[in-house]
N, C-alpha and C positions, 0 to 999 in steps of 0.2 A: 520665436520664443517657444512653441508649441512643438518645433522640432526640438530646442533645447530640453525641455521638461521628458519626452519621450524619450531621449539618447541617455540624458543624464544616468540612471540607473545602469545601464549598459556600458556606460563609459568609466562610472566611480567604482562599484561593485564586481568587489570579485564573485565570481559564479561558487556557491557552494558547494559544488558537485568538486571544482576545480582545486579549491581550495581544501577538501576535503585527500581529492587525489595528492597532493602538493605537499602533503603533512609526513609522506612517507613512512604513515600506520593504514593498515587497513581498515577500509570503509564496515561500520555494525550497522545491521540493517534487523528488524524486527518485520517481519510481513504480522499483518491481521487478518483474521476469518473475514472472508468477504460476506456482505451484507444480501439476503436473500431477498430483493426488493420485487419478485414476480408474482406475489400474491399465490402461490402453488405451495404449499408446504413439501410437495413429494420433489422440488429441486435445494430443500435443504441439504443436502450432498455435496452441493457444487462448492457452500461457503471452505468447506474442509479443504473438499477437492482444489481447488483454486490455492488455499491457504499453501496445500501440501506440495504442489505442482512446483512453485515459486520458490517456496524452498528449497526444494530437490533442485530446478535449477539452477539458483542464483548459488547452492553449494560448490556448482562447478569450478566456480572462480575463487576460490581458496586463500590463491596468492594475493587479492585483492580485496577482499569479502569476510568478513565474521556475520555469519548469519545466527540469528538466537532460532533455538526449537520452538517447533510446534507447542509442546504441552508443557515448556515454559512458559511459554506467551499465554497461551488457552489455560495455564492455571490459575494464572497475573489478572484473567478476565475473571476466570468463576471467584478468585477470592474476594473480588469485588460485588457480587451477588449479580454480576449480569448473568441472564440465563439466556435472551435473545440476542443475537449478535447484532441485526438491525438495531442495537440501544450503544451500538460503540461509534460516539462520535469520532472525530478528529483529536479533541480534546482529551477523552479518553484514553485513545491509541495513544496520546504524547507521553500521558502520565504512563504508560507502561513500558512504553520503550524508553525514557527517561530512568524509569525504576529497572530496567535491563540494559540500561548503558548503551541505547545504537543511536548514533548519529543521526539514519535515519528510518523513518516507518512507513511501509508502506499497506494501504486501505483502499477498499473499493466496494463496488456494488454490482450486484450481476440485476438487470433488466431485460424483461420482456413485451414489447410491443407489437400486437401481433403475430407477426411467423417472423420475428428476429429478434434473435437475443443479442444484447449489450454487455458487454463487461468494462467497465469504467476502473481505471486506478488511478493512483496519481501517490506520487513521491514526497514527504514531508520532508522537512528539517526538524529533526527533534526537537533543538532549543527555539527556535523560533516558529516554529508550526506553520513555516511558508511553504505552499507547494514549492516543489524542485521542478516537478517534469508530472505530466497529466498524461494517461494512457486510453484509449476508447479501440476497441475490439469491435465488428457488430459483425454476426454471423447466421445466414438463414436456419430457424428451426423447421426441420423437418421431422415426422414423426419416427421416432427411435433415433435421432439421428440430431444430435447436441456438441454445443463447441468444440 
């Protein structure tokens, strides 16, 4: 029974990513300013950085991909009066890539423990705000010397 409960999902559900690919329009994706969780104000940089990276690359794939802009996204936040990005839940992020039309949104947080930093993502479903896919990064900080 315990095996059936755990297959079940796997076996009735189609994978959204799949059915997403399967619709034969291309996938809208909305990235968010990653969340500066290191307690350093002087790595507020990365949230952009990171934001802008993802976009740049995820542009690559054209034929598959509508990516929404930077300072569409980032203006979709400040009209909301957020001014810290740490204040953009999940919830948040849905309502804007919802209000920018992308399937899906992706959100994260950079972390430091230590001498390693984290980069955490992970993939929504716009309309249902189910992770798709979780991403974790961890790379030794060394001084001058960042992911």
């Amino acid at each position: 029974m315990i095996v059936a409960i755990l297959a079940y999902p796997k076996i009735f559900k189609i994978d959204t990513l799949e059915k997403l690919r399967s619709s034969g329009e291309r996938i809208s994706i909305a990235v968010m300013p990653f969340q500066n969780m290191t307690n350093d104000s002087n790595k507020n940089h990365w949230q952009d950085m990171i934001q802008e990276e993802l976009i740049t690359y995820l542009s690559n794939y054209r034929d598959e991909l509508i990516i929404r802009d930077r300072e569409t996204i980032n203006d979709n936040i400040q009209s909301r009066g957020i001014t810290n990005y740490a204040s953009i839940t999940p919830s948040i992020a849905r309502t804007i890539s919802q209000k920018l039309d992308a399937n899906i949104f992706i959100c994260g947080s950079i972390i430091q423990e230590g001498t390693v930093t984290r980069v955490n993502a992970q993939l929504f479903d716009s309309k249902t705000k189910e992770i798709l896919k979780p991403f974790q990064i961890e790379k030794p900080t060394e001084k001058g010397l960042y992911l």
